[in-house]
C-alpha positions in Angstrom: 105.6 34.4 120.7 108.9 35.8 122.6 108.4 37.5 125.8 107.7 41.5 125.6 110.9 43.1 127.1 110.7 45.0 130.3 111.2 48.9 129.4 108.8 51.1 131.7 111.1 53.1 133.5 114.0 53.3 131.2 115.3 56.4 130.0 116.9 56.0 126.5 118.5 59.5 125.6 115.7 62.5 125.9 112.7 59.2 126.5 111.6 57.7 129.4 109.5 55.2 128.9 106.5 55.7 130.9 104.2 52.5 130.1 103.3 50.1 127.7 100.9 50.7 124.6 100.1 47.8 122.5 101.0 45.9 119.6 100.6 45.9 116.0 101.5 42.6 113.9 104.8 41.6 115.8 105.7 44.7 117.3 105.6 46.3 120.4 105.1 49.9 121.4 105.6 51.9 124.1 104.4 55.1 125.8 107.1 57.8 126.2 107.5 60.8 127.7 110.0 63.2 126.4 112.2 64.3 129.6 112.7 67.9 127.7 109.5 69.5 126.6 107.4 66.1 128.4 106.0 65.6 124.9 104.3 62.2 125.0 104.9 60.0 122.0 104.4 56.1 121.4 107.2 54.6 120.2 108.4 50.6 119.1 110.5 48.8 121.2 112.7 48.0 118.3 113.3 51.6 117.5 113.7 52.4 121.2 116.7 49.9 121.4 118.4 50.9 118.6 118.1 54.4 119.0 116.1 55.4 116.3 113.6 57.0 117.8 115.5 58.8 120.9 114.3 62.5 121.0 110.7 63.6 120.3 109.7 65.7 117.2 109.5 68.9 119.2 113.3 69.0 119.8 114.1 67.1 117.1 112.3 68.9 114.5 112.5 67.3 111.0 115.6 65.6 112.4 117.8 68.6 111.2 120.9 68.3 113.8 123.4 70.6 113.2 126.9 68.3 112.7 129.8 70.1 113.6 133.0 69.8 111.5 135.0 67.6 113.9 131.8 65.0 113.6 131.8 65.2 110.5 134.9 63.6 109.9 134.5 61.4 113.2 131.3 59.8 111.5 133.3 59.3 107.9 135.4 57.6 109.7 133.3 55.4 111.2 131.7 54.8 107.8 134.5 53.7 106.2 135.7 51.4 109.3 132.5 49.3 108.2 130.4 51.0 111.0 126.5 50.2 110.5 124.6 53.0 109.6 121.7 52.4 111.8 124.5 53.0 115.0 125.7 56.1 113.3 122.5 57.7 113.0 122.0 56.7 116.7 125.0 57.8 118.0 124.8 61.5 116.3 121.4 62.0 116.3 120.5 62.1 112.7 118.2 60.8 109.8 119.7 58.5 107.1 118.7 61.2 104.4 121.3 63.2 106.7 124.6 61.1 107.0 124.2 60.2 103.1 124.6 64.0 102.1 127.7 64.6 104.9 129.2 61.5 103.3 128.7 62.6 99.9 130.1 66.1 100.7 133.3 64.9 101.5 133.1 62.6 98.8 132.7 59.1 100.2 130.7 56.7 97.9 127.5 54.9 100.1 127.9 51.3 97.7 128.7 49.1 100.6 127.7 45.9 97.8 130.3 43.3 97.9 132.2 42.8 94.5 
C-alpha cells in the first residue's frame, strides 16, 4: 500500500481541499470546498492532481466553457505538438467531449495510433 499524499490545505484552481474522505478499492478521496460558491464536493486525489476535477459543478455547469478563438488555435496547437489530452483539458478547463469537437471544427483528425 503506497502512502496517502498529504493534500488538506491545498488549493488546486477554484478547490481547496478541506479534509480527507475515504477510500474506495485503491483510491483516495478528498473533501473540497469550492473557494467560489463554497460548494462542497468529494473529489479523488488522482483527479485532483491532474486537474480533472478543478472547479465544482455549480460554476462549471456541464463543463460547457466558452473557448475563445485565440485558444482555440493555442490548444490545436498543442494537440498536434503531441500534447496529452488529459493536460489540455486541465489547462483550459474543458471536457474531452469538448476539445474533440474544437479539433474537429478546424479539421484536425483525433487518430493519435502509431502506423
Amino acid at each position: 500500500m503506497s502512502a496517502r499524499l498529504k493534500l488538506e490545505g491545498k488549493v488546486i484552481d477554484q478547490l481547496q481541499v478541506i479534509s480527507f474522505s475515504h477510500v474506495e478499492e485503491t483510491h483516495s478521496f478528498w473533501k473540497c470546498e469550492c473557494t467560489s460558491c463554497k460548494t462542497i464536493k468529494t473529489v479523488s486525489a488522482a483527479n485532483l492532481m491532474s486537474g480533472v476535477s478543478s472547479k465544482c459543478n455549480n460554476c462549471n455547469p456541464n463543463g460547457k466553457w466558452k473557448v475563445l478563438p485565440k485558444d482555440r488555435k493555442d490548444l490545436c496547437a498543442l494537440y498536434k505538438e503531441g500534447a496529452s489530452v488529459i493536460g489540455i483539458l486541465a489547462l483550459y478547463g474543458i471536457k474531452r467531449s469538448t476539445l474533440y469537437a474544437i479539433l474537429k471544427e478546424q479539421g484536425i483528425t483525433t487518430d493519435r495510433k502509431q502506423k
